[in-house]
C-alpha positions as CSV (number, residue, x, y, z in Angstrom):
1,X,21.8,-7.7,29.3
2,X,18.9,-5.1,30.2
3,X,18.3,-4.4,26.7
4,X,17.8,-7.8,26.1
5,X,15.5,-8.4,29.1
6,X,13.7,-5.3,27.7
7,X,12.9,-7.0,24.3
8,X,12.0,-10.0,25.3
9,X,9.9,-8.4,27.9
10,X,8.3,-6.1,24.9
11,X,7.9,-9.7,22.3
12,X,5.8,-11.3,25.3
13,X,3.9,-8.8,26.0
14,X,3.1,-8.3,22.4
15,X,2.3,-11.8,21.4
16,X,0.4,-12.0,24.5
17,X,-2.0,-8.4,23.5
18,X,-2.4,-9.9,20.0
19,X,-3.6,-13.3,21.4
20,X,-5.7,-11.2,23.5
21,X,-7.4,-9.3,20.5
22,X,-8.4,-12.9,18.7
23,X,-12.0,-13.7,19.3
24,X,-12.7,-16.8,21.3
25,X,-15.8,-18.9,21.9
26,X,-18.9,-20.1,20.0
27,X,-20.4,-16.7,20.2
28,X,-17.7,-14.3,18.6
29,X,-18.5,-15.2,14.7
30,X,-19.9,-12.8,12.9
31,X,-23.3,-15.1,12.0
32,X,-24.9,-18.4,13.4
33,X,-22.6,-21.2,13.1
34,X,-24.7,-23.8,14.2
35,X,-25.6,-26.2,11.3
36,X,-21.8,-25.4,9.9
37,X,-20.4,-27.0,13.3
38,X,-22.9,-29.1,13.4
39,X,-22.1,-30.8,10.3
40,X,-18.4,-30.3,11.3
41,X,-18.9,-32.3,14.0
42,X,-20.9,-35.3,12.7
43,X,-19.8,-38.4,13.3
44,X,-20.4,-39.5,9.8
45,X,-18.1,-37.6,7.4
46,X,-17.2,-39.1,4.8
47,X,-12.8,-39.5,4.5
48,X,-11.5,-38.5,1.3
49,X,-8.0,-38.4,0.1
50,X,-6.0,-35.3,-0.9
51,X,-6.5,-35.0,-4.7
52,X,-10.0,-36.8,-4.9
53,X,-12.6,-35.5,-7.0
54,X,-16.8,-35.2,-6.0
55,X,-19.0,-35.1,-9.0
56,X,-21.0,-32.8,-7.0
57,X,-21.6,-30.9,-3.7
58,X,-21.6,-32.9,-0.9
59,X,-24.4,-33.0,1.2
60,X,-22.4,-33.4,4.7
61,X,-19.2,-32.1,5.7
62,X,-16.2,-34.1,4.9
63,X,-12.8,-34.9,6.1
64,X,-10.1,-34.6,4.0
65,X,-6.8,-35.9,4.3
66,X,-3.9,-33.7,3.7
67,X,0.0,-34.2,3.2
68,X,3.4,-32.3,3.6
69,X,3.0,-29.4,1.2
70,X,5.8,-30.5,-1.2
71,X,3.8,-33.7,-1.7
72,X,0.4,-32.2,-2.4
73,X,0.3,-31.5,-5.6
74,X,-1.6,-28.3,-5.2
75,X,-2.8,-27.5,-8.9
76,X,-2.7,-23.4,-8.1
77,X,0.3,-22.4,-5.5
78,X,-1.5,-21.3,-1.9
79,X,-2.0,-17.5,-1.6
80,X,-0.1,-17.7,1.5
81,X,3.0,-20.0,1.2
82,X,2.8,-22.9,4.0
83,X,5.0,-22.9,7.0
84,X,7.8,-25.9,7.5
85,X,5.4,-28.7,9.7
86,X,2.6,-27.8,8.0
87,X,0.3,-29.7,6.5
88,X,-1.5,-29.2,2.4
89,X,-4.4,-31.1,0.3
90,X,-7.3,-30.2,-2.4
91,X,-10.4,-31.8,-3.5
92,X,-12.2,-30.8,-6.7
93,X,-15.5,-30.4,-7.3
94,X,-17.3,-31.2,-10.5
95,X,-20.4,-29.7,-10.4
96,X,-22.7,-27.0,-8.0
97,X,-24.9,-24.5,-8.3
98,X,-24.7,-21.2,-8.6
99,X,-25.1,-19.1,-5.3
100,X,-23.2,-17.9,-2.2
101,X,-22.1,-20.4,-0.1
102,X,-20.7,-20.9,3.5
103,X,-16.8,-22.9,3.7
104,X,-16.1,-23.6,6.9
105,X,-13.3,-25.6,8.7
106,X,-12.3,-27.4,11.9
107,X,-9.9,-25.5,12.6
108,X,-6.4,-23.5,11.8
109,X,-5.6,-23.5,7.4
110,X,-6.1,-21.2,5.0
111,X,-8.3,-21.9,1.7
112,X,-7.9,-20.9,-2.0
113,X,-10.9,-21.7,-3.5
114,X,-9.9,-21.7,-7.3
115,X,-12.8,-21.4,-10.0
116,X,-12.4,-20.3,-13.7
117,X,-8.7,-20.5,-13.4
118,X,-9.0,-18.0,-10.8
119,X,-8.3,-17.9,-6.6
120,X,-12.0,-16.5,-5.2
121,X,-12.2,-13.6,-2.7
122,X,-14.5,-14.5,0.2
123,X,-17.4,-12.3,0.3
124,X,-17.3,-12.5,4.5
125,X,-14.8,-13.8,6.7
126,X,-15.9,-14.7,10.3
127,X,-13.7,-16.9,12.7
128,X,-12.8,-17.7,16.1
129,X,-10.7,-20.0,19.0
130,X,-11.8,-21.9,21.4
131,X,-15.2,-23.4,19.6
132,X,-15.6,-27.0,19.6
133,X,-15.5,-28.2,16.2
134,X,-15.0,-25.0,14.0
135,X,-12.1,-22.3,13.9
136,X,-13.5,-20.1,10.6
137,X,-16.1,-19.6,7.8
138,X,-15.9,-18.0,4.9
139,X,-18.7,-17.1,2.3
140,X,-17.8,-17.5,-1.5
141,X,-20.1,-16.3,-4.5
142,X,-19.8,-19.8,-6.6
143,X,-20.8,-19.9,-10.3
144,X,-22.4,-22.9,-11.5
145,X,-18.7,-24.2,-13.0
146,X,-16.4,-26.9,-11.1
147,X,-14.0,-26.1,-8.6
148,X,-11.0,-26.9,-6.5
149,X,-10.8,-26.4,-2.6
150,X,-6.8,-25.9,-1.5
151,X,-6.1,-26.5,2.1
152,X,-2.6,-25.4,3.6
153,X,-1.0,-24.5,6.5
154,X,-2.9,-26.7,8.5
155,X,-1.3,-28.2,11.6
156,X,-2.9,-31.4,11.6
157,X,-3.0,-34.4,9.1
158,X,-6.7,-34.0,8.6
159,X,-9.1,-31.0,8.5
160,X,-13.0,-31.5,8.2
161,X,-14.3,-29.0,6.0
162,X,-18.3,-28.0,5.4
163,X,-19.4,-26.1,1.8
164,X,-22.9,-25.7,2.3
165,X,-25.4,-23.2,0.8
166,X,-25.3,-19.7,2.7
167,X,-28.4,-18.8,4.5
């Protein structure tokens, strides 16, 4: 029975030091965030369904509605595989210029950002809890070709989501 009381003791506190070490508040990420939450945050986002497709860039942030993974459709499988509850979409984009831009997210999913057949690397990663409106921003080198934007793992229904030009 001790051993067992030890191990949980040592999982808490574990979980507890790791949720320590994750930045929180507006003023952890790694570069200003304000137009990205801002936009985030507007009350006018467009609502687009999981699978729709934008003939270009859009100019605000939108919010995109996402389903159980299985009925996604997800035209490249995630690079992480989604947990059970979780929640999956992608929208496609037809055209945008070349040049770095900043994806960023109201909160907890990952992203494949899938170009030329193949799954982008971000070029910087910055995130954080406990900011209103945005959990994490990425920055992704985009050639002038179309592309699709994967969402999974999210825990909600709905995720708004900002690509806008780096600066």
């Amino acid at each position: 029975m001790r051993v067992l009381t030890f191990f949980a003791a040592l999982t808490l506190g574990a979980t507890s030091a790791l949720a320590a070490e994750e930045p929180s508040g507006c003023d952890k990420f790694k570069w200003p965030i304000e137009r990205e939450r801002a936009a985030l945050t507007a009350p006018d986002r467009p609502k687009l369904a999981s699978g729709s497709e934008q003939a270009a860039l859009p100019s605000s942030a939108i919010t995109l509605g996402l389903v159980a993974p299985a009925d996604a459709g997800l035209p490249t499988p995630p690079e992480r595989a989604p947990k059970d509850g979780t929640f999956a979409g992608f929208t496609s984009v037809k055209t945008a210029k070349a040049g770095l831009y900043t994806i960023s997210l109201s909160g907890t999913a990952w992203i494949d950002v899938v170009q030329d057949g193949h799954v982008l690397k971000p070029v910087a990663f910055s995130g954080a809890n406990d900011c209103n409106g945005i959990r994490k921003t990425m920055k992704y080198e985009l050639s002038g070709q179309p592309f699709v934007l994967q969402v999974s793992g999210a825990k909600d229904n709905s995720l708004s989501i900002a690509i806008l030009p780096a600066q």
